[in-house]
Backbone as CSV, one residue per row, in Angstrom:
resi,resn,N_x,N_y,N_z,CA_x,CA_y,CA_z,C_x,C_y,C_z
1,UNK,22.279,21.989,-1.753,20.962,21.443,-2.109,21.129,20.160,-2.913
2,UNK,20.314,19.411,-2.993,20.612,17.941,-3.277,19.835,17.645,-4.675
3,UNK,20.792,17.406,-5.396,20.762,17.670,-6.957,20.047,16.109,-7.614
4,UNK,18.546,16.301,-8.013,18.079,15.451,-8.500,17.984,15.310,-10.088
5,UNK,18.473,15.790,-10.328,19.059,16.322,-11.952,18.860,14.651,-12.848
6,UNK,19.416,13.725,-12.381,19.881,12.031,-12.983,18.233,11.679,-13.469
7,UNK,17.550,12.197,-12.515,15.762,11.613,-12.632,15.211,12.048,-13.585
8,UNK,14.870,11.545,-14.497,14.141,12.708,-15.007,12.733,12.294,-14.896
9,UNK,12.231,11.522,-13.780,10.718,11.674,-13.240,11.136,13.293,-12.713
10,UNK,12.239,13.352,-12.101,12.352,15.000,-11.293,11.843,16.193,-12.363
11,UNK,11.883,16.471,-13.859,11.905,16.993,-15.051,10.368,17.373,-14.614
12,UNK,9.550,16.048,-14.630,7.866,16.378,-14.982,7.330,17.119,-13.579
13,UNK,7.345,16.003,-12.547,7.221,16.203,-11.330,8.370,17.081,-10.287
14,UNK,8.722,18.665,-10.613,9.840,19.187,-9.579,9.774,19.115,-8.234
15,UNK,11.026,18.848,-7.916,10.581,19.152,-6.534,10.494,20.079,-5.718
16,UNK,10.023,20.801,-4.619,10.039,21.772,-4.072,10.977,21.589,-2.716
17,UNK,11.228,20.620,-2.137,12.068,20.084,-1.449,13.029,19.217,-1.642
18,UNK,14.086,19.395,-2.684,14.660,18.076,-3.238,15.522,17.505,-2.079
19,UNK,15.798,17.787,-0.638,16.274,17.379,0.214,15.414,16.384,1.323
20,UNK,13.944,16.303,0.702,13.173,15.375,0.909,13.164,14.256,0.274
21,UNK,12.062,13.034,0.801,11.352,11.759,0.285,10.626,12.247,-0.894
22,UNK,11.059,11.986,-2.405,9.955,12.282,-3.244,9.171,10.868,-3.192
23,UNK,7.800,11.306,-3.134,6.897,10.157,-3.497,5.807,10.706,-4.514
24,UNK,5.719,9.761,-5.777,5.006,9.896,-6.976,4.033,8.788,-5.978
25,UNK,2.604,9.246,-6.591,1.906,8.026,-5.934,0.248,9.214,-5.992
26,UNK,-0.854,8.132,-5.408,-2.176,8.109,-5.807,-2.821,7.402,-4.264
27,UNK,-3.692,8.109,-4.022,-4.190,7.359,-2.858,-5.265,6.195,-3.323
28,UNK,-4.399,5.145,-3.426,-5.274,4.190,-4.209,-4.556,2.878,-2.565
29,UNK,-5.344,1.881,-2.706,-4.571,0.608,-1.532,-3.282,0.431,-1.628
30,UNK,-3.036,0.381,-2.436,-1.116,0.195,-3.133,-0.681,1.714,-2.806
31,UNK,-0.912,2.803,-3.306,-0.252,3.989,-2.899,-0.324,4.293,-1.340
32,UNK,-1.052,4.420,-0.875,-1.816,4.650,0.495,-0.822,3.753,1.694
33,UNK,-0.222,2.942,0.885,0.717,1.937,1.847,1.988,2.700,2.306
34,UNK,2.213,3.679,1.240,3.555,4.598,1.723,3.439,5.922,2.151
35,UNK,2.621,6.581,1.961,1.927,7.788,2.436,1.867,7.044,4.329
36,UNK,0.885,6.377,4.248,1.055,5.650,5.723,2.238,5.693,6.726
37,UNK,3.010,4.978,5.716,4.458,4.582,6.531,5.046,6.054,6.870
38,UNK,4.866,6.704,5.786,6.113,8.422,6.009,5.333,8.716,7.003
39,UNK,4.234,8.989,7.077,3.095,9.977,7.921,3.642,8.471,9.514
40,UNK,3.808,7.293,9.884,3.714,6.548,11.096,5.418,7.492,11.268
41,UNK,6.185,7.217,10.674,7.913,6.986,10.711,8.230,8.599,10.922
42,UNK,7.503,9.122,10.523,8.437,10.627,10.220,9.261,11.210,9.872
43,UNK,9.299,10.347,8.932,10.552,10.873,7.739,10.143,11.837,6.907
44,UNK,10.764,12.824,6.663,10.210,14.198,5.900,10.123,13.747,4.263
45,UNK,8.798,14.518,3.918,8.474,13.585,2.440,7.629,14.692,1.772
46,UNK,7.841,14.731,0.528,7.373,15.773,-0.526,6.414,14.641,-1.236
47,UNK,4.851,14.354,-1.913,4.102,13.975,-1.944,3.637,14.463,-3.464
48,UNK,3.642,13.876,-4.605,3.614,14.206,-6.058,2.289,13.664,-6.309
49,UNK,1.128,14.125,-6.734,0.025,12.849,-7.673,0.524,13.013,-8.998
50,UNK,0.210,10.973,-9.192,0.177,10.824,-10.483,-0.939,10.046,-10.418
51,UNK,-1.451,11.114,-11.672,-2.758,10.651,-12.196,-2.890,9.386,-13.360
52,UNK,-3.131,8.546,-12.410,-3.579,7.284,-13.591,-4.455,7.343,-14.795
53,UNK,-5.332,8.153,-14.149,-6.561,8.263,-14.652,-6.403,9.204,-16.223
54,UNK,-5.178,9.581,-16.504,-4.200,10.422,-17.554,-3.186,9.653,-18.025
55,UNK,-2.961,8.767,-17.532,-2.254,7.645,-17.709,-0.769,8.432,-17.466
56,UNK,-0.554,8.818,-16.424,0.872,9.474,-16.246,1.912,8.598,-16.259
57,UNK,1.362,7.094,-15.585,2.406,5.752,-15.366,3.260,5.846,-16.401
58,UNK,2.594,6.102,-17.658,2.956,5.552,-18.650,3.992,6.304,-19.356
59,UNK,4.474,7.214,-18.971,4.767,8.466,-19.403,6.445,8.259,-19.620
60,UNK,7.193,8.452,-19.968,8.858,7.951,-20.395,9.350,9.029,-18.691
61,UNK,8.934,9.729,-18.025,9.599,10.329,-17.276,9.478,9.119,-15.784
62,UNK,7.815,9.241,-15.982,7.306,8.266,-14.722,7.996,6.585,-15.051
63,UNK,8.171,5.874,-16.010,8.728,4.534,-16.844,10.722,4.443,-16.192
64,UNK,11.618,5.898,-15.902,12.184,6.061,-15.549,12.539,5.658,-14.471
65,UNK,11.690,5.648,-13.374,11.919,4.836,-12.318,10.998,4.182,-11.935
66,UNK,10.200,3.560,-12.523,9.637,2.210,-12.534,8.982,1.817,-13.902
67,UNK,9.788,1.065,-14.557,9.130,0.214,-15.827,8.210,-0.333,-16.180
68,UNK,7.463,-0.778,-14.627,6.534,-1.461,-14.875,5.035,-0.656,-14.382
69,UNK,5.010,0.800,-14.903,4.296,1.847,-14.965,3.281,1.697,-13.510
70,UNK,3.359,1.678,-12.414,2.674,1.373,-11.390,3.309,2.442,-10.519
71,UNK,2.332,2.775,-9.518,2.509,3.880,-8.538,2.513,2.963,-7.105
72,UNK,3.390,3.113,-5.710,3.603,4.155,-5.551,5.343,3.971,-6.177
73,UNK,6.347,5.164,-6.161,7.382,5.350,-6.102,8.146,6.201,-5.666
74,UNK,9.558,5.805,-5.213,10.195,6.961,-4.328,11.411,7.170,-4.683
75,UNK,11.901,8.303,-4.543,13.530,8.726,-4.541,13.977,9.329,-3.631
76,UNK,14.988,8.785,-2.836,15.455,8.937,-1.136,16.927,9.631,-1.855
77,UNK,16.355,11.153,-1.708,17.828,11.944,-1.665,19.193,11.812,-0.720
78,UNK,18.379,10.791,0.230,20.129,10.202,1.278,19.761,8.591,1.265
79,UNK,20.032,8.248,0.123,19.762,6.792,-0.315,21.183,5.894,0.616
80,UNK,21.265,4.297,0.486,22.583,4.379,0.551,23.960,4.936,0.350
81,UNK,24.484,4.901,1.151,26.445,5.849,1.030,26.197,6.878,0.989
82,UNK,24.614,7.847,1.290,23.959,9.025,0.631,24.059,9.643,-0.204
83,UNK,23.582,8.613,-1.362,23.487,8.948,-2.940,21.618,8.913,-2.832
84,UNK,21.345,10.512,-3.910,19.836,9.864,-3.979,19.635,8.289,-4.943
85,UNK,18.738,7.852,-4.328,18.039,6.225,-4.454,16.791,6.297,-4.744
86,UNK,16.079,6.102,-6.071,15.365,5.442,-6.031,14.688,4.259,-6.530
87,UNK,13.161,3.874,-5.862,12.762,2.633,-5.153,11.186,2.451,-5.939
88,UNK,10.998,1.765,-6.540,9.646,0.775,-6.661,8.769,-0.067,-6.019
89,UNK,7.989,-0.767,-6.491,7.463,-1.454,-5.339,6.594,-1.218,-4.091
90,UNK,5.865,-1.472,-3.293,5.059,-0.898,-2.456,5.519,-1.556,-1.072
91,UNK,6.036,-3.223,-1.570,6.116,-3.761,-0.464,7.928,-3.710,-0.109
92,UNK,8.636,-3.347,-1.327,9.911,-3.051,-1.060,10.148,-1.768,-0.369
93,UNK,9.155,-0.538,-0.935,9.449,0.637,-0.190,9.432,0.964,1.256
94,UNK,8.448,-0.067,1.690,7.670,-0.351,3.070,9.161,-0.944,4.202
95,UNK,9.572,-2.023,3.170,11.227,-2.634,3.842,12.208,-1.183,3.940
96,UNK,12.195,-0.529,3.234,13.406,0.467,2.874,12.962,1.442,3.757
97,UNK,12.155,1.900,3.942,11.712,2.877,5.159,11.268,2.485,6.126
98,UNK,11.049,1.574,6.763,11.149,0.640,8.130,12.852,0.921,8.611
99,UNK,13.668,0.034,7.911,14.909,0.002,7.520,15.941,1.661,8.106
100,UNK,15.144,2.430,7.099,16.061,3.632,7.237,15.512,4.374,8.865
101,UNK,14.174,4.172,8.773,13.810,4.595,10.433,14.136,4.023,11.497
102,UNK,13.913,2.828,11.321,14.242,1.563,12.471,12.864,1.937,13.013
103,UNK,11.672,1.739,12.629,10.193,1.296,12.932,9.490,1.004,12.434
104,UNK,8.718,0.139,12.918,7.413,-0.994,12.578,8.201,-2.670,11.744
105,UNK,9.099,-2.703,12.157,9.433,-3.579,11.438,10.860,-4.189,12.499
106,UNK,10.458,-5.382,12.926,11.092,-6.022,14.544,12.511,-6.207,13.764
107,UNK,13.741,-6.141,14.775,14.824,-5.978,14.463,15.360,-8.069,15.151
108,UNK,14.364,-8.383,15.808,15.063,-10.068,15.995,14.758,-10.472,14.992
109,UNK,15.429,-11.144,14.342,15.668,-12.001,13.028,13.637,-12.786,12.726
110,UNK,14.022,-13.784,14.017,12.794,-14.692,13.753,11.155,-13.793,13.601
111,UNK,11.390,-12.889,14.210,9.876,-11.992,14.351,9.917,-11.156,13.443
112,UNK,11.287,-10.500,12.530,11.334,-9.849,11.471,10.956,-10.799,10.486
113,UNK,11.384,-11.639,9.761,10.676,-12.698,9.169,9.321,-12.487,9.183
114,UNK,8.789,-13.331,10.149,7.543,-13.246,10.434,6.546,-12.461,9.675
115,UNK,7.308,-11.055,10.319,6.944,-9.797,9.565,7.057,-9.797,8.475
116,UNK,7.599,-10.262,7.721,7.923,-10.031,6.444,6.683,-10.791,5.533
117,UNK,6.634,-11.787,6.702,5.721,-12.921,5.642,4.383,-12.520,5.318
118,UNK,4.231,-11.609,6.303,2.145,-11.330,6.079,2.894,-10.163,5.177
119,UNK,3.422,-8.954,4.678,3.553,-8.336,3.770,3.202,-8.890,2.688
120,UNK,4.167,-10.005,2.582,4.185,-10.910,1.056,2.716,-11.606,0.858
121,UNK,2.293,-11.929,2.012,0.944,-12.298,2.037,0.220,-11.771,1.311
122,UNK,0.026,-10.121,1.759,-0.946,-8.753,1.136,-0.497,-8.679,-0.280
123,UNK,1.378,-8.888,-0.502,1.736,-8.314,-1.625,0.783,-9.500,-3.095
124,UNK,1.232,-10.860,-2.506,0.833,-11.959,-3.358,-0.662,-12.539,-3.245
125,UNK,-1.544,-12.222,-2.554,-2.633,-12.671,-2.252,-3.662,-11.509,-1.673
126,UNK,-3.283,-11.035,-0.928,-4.703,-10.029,-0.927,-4.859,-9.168,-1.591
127,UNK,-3.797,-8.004,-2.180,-3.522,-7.093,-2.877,-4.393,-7.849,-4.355
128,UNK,-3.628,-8.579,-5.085,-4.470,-9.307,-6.178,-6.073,-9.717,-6.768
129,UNK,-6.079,-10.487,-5.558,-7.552,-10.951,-5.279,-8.584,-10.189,-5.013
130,UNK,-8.130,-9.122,-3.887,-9.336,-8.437,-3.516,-9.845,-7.242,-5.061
131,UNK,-8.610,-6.968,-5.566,-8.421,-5.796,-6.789,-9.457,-6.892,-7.930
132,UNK,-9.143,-8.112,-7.987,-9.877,-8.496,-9.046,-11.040,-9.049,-9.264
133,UNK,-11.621,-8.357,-7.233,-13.035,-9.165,-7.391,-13.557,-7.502,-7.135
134,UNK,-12.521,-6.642,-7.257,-13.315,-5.270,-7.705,-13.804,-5.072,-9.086
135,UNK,-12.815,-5.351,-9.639,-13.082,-5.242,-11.030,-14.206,-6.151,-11.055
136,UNK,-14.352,-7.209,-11.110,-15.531,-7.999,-11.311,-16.946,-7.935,-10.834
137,UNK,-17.015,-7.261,-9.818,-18.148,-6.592,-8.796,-18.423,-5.500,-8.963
138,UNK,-17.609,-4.596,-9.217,-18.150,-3.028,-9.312,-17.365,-2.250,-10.474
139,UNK,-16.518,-2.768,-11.180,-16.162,-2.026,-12.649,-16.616,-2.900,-13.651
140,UNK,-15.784,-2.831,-14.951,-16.089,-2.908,-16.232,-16.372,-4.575,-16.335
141,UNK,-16.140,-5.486,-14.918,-16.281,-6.995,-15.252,-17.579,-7.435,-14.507
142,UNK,-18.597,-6.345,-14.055,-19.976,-7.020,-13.860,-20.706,-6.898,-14.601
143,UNK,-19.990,-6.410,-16.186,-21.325,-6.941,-17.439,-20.617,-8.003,-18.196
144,UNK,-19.943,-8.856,-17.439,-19.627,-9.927,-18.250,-20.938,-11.028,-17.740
145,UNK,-21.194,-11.486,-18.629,-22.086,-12.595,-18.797,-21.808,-13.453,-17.870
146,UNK,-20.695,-14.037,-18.316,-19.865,-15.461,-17.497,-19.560,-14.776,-16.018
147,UNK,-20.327,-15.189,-15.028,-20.218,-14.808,-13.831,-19.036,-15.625,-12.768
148,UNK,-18.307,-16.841,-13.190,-17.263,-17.728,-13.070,-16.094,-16.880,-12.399
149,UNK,-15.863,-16.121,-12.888,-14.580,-15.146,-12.337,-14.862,-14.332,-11.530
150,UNK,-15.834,-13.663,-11.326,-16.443,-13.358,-10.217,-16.204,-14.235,-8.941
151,UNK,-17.271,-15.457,-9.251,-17.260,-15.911,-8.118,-16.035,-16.493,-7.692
152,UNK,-14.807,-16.557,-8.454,-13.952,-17.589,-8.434,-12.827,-16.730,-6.989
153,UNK,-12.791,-15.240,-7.520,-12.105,-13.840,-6.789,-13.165,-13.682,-5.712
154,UNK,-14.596,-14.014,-5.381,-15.211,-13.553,-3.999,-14.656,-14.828,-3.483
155,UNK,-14.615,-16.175,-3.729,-14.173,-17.270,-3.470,-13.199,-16.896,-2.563
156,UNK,-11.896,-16.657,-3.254,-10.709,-16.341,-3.022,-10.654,-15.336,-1.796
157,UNK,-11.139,-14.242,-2.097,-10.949,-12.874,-1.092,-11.890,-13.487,-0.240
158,UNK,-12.717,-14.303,0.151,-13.827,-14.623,1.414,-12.782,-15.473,1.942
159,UNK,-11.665,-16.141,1.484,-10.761,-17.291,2.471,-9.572,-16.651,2.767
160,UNK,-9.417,-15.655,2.148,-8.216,-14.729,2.703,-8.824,-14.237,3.932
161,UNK,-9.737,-13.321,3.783,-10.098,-13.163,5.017,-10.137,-13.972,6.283
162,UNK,-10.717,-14.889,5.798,-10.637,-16.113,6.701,-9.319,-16.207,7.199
163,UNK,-8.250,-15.894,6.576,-6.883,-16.081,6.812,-6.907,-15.254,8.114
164,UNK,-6.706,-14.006,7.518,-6.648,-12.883,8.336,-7.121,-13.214,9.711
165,UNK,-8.498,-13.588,9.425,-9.565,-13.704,10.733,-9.041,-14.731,12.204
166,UNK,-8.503,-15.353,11.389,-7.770,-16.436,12.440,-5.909,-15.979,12.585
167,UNK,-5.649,-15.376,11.983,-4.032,-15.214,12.716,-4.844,-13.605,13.326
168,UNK,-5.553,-13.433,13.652,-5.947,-12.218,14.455,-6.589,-12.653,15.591
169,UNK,-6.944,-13.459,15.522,-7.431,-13.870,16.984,-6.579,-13.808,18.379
170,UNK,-7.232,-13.353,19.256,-6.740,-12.572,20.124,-4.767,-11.919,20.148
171,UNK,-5.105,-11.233,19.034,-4.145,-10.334,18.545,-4.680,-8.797,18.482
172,UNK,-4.094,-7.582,18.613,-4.369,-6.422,18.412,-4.082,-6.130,16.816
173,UNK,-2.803,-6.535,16.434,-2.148,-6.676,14.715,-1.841,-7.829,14.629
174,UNK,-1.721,-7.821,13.463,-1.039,-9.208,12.669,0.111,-9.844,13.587
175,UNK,1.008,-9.076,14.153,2.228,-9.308,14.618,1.660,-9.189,16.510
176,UNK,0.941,-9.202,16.608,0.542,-9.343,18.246,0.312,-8.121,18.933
177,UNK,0.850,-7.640,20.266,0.745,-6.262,20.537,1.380,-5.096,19.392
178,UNK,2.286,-5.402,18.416,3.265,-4.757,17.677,2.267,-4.560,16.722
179,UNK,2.262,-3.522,16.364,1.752,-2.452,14.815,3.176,-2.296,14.458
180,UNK,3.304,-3.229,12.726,4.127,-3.169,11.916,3.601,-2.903,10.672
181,UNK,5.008,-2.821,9.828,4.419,-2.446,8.033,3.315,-3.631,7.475
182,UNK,3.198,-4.974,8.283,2.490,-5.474,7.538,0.560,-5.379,7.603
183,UNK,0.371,-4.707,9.269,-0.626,-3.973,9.115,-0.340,-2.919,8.050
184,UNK,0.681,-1.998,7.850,0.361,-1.008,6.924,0.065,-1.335,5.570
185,UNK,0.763,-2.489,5.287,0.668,-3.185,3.831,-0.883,-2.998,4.018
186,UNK,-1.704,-4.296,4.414,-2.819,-4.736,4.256,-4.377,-3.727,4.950
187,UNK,-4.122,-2.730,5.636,-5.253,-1.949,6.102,-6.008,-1.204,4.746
188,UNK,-5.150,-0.843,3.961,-6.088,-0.024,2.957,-6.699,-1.164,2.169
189,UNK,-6.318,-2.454,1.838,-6.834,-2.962,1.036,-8.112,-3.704,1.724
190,UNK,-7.906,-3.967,2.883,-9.533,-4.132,3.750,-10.335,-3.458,3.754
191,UNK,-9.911,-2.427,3.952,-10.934,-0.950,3.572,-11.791,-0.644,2.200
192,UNK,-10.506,-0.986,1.476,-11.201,-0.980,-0.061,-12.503,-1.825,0.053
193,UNK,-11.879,-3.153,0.047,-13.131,-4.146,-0.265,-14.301,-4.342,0.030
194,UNK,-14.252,-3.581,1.454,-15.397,-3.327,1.949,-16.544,-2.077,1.648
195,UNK,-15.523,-1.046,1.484,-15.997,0.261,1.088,-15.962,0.638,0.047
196,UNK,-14.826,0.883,-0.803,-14.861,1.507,-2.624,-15.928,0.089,-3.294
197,UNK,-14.992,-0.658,-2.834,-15.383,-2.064,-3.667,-16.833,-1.930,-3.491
198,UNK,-17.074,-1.882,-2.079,-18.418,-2.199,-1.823,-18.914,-3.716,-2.076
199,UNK,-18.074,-4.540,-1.279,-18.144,-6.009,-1.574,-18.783,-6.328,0.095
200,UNK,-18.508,-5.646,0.725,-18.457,-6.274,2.360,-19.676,-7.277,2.243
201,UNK,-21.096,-7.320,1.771,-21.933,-8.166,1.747,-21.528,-9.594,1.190
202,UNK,-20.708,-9.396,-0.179,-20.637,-10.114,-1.304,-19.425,-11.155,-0.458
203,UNK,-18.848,-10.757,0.390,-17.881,-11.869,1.247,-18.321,-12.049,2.813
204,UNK,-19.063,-11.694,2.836,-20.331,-11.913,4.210,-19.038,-11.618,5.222
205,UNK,-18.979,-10.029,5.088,-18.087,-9.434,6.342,-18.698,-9.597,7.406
206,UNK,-19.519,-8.942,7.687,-20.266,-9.070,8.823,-20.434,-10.675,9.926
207,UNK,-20.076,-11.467,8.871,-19.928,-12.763,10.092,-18.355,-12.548,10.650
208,UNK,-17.390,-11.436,10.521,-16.350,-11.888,10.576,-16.092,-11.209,12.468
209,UNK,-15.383,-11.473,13.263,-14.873,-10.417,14.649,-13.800,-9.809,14.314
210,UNK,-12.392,-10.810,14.365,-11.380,-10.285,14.454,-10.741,-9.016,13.146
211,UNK,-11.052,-9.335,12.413,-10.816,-8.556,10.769,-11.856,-7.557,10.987
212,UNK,-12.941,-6.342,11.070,-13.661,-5.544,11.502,-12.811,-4.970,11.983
213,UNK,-12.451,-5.699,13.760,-12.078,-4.895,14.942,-10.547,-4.302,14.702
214,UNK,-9.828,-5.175,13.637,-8.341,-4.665,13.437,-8.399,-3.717,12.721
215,UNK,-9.492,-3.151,11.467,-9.508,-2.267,10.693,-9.781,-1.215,11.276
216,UNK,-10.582,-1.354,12.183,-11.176,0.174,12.963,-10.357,0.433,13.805
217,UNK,-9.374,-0.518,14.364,-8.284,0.012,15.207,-7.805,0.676,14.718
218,UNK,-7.000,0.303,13.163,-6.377,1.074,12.196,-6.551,2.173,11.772
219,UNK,-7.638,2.057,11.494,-8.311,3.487,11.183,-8.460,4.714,12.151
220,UNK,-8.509,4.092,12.817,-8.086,5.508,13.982,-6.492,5.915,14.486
221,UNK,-5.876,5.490,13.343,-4.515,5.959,14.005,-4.588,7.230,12.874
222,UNK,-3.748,8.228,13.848,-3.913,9.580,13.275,-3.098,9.747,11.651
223,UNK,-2.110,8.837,12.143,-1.196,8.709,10.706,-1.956,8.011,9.689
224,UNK,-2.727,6.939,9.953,-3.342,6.372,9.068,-4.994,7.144,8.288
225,UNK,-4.975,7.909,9.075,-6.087,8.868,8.696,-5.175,9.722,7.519
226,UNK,-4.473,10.375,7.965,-3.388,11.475,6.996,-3.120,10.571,5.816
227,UNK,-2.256,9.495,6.256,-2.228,8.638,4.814,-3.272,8.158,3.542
228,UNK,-4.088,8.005,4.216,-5.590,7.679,2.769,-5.313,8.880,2.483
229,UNK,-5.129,10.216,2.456,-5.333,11.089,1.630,-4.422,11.752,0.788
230,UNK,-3.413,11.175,0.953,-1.782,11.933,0.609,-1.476,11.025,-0.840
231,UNK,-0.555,11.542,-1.750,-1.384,12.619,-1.802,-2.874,13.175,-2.351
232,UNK,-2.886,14.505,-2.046,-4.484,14.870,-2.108,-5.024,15.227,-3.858
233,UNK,-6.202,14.411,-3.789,-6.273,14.862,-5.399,-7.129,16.012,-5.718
234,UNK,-6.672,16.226,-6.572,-6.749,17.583,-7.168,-8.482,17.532,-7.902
C-alpha cells in the first residue's frame, strides 16, 4: 500500500485509497478544472473538499502542499520514478495529467504549444478578470460607491470574450475539431460568469454565437457534467 505518511495534508484529509489521485479541491472554476480532467482521462482519483468557506486553505496541513493557500491540489502516489508527487496549480495540474495520460493535450510540438497558450490565456486573463468582475457585480464590491472597477473588469471580461468569440469561429474548441485541457481550463469559468456571477447581461452575452455554442457543447459532455460537482459538498 502506498505510504503517504511525508504529507501531512494526508494527517487532516486521510485517504481511503492512498493508491489513488488525492485531490483537495472545491467545485469552484479553478477546482472544477481538475475534477474535469480525472473524470475526461480516467485516471483513478480519491476527491477531498476543502472548505474555503472555514478557511481550510489556510490551515498548516493544507499550506503543506501549497503555500499559497489556494485549491485545487494533488498528490500522484506514482509521481515521477514512482515516488508519490505532489502538485499545485490548476493550470500545471491540467499539464501533469494530460502528460501522465497522454490526452487532451496534442503530442506535435507546434499544436502542443498552441495548446498551451489558450490555458495561459484562462490562467492569466480570464480566470482573473472574470473572478473580479464577480466580486464587483455580485459580492462584497457592488456597495462600493466608486463604480470605476466595476466597469473597468466588465470592460475587460466583455473583450476577452470577444477573444474567445473570434478564435472560435468556425471551430468546435479552442484547438479546432480537438477537445483539449484548454477547453477544460476555460469552460467553468464561462459558466460562472454567466450563471453564479450572473453577469451574462452585464457583458451583453447574448450578442455573442461562437462562445454560447462552445459552452453548451461542453456542457454536455458527460465528464464535464460529473466534474462541476466533484467534489460534492457537504
Amino acid at each position: 500500500m502506498t505510504d503517504l505518511s511525508a504529507f501531512p495534508i494526508a494527517s487532516r484529509w486521510p485517504a481511503a485509497h492512498p493508491d489513488r489521485i488525492q485531490l483537495y479541491s472545491l467545485p469552484t472554476p479553478n477546482g472544477v478544472k481538475v475534477s474535469i480532467m480525472l473524470e475526461e482521462v480516467g485516471l483513478p482519483y480519491e476527491p477531498h473538499l476543502i472548505d474555503i468557506g472555514k478557511n481550510e486553505t489556510w490551515t498548516p496541513e493544507f499550506l503543506s502542499l501549497n503555500p499559497n493557500g489556494k485549491i485545487p491540489a494533488i498528490i500522484d502516489p506514482d509521481g515521477p520514478d514512482g515516488k508519490p508527487f505532489g502538485l499545485f496549480e490548476s493550470g500545471a495540474i491540467l499539464v501533469y495529467l494530460a502528460e501522465k495520460a497522454g490526452k487532451l493535450l496534442p503530442t506535435d510540438p507546434a499544436a502542443r504549444y498552441e495548446t498551451l497558450q489558450w490555458v495561459f490565456f484562462q490562467m492569466a486573463a480570464v480566470g482573473p478578470m472574470f473572478g473580479q468582475l464577480g466580486f464587483f457585480h455580485k459580492f462584497a464590491g457592488r456597495e462600493y460607491e466608486d463604480k470605476r472597477p466595476l466597469e473597468r473588469y466588465r470592460a475587460e471580461s466583455q473583450r476577452l470574450l470577444g477573444v474567445l468569440e473570434t478564435r472560435l469561429e468556425g471551430r468546435d474548441w479552442l484547438m479546432g475539431d480537438d477537445y483539449t485541457i484548454a477547453d477544460v481550463a476555460t469552460l467553468g469559468w464561462v459558466r460562472n460568469l454567466v450563471g453564479f456571477y450572473e453577469a451574462a447581461e452585464l457583458v451583453d452575452f447574448k450578442s455573442l454565437k461562437n462562445v454560447p455554442a462552445w459552452l453548451e457543447r461542453g456542457l454536455a459532455r458527460p465528464a464535464v457534467q460529473r466534474g462541476l460537482n466533484i467534489p460534492a459538498r457537504g
